[in-house]
C-alpha positions in Angstrom: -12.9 22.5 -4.2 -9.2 22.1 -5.5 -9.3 20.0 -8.5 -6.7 17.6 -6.9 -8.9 17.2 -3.6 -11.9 16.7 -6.1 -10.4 13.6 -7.5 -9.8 12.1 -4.6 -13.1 12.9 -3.2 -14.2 10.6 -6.4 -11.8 8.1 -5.5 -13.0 7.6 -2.4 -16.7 7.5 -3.3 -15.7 4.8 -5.8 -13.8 3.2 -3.3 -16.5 3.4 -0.8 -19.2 1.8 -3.4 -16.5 -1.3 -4.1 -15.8 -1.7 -0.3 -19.5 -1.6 0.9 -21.5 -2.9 -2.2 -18.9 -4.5 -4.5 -17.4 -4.3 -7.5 -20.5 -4.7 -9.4 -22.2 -2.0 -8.3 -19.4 0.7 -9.7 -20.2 2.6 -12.1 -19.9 5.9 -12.7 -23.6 6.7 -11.8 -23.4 5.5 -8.4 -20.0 7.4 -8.0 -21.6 10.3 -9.2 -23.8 10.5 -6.7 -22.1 9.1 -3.6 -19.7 12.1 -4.9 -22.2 14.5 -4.7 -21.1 16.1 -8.1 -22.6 15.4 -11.6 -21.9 12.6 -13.9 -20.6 14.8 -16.1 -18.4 16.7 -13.6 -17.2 12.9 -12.9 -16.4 12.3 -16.2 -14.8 15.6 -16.5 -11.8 13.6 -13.9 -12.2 10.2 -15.2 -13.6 9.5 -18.7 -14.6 5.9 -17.7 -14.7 3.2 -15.3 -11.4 1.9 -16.4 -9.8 5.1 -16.1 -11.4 5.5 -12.6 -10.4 2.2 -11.1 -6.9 2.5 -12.8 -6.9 6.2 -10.8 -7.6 4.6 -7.4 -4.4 2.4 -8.1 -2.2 4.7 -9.0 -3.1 6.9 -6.2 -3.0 4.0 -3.8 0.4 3.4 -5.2 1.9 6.9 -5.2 0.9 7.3 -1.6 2.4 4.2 -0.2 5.6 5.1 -2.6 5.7 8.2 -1.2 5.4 7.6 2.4 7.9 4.7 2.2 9.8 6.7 0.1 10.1 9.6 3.3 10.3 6.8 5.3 13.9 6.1 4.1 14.7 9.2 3.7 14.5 9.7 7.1 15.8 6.7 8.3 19.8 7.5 10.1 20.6 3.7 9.6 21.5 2.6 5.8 21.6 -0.6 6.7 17.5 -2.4 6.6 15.9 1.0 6.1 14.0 -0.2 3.2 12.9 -3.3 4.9 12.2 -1.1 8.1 10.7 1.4 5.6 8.3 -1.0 4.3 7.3 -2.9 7.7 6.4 0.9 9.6 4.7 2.2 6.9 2.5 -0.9 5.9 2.1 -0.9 9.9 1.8 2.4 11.3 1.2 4.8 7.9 -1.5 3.0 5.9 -4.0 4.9 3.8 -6.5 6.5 6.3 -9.1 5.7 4.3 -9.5 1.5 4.6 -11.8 1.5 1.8 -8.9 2.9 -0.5 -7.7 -0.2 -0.8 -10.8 -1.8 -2.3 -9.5 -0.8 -5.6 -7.3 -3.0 -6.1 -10.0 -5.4 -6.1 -11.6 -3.5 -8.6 -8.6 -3.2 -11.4 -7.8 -7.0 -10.2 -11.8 -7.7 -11.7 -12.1 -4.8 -14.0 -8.5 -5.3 -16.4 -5.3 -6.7 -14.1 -3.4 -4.7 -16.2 -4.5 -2.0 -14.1 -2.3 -2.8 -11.8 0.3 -2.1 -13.1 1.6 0.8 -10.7 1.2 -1.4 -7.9 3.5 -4.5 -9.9 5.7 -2.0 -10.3 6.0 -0.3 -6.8 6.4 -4.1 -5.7 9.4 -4.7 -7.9 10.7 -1.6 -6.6 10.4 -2.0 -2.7 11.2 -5.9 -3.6 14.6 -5.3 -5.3 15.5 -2.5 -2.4 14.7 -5.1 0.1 16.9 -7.8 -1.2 19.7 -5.2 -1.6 19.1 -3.7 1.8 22.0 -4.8 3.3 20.3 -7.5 5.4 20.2 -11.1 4.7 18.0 -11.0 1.6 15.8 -14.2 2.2 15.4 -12.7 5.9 14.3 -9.8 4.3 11.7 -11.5 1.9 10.3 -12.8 4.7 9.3 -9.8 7.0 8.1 -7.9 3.6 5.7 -11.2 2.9 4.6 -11.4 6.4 3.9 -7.8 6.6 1.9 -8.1 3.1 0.3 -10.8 4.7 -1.5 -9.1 7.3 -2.4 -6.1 5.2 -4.3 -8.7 2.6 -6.2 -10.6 5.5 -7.0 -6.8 6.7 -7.8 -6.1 2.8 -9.9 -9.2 2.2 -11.3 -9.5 5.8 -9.7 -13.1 6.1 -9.1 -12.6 9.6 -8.5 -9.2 11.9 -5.8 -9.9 14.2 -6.7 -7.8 17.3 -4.9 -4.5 17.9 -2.4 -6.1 20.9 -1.4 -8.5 18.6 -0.7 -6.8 15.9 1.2 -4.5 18.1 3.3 -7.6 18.9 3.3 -8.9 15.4 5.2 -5.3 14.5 7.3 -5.2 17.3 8.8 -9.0 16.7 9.1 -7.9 13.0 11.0 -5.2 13.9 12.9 -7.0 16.4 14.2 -9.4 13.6 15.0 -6.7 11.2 17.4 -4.7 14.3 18.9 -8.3 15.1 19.7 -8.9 10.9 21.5 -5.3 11.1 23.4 -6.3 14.3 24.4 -9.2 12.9 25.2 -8.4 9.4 27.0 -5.2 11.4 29.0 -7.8 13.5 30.2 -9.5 10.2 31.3 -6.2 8.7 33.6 -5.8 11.6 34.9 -9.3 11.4 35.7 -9.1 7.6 38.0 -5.9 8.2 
């Protein structure tokens, strides 16, 4: 097995162990063996627990990066495609692997300095957002909502059914094609 493809085996064993048994059950033991490897073949990729939760962030965080990332890329429209971006990929592109996401939980227990890659990739996608070319407050507001239903998913709050999420997306992107029509409308007025 690559080495690459072997770390992220790990991470998702540890994520697997947070996600079904909690955080208090990681260690690098259990993760060891839900791995299939040896401890020591573990600690080859991760030299502790900290540096194992901190991986799973920074993984979680470069994938969403990336894919939101390609997601602008690809976008033909300048104006919203970071708020567009950010609404398909939290949507439509999420880490395959739910349990993934149960290390944030981890770093937020284990040392919230941890997640630091994930403050950072906020910051990012926050300040694109508000400079999008939309109405900035507008904008706030379809990131938050998105980020809210990808917490109560997260925390298992409450699991909107898959028609109305559906909806929920399409309205969100609704608003985000009406902001650019609008703020496309006042372009043409101001020339």
């Amino acid at each position: 097995m690559a080495k690459e493809s072997r770390r992220v085996a790990i991470l998702e064993a540890a994520s697997s162990i947070v996600s079904e048994k909690g955080i208090f059950n990681l260690t690098l033991e259990a993760v060891a063996k839900e791995a299939g490897i040896s401890k020591g073949g573990l600690l080859y990729h991760f030299p502790s627990k900290e540096a194992l939760v901190q991986g799973m962030v920074e993984h979680l965080a470069h994938n969403y990066r990336s894919k939101i990332a390609r997601n602008v890329e690809d976008d033909p429209l300048d104006r919203g495609k970071w708020t567009r971006a950010f609404l398909n990929v939290t949507f439509n592109q999420g880490y395959p692997n739910k349990d993934m996401h149960a290390g944030l939980l981890a770093a937020k227990a284990v040392n919230p300095k941890l997640m630091l890659p994930l403050y950072q990739a906020y910051e990012e996608w926050q300040t694109n957002i508000e400079n999008d070319g939309l109405d900035p407050i507008d904008a706030t507001i379809i990131r938050l909502a998105t980020d809210g239903i990808w917490l109560a998913e997260l925390l298992e709050l409450y699991n909107i059914d898959d028609q109305k999420k559906k909806a929920v997306y399409k309205r969100l992107h609704e608003w985000i094609q009406d902001l650019y029509l609008d703020a496309e409308k006042k372009k043409k007025e101001e020339n």
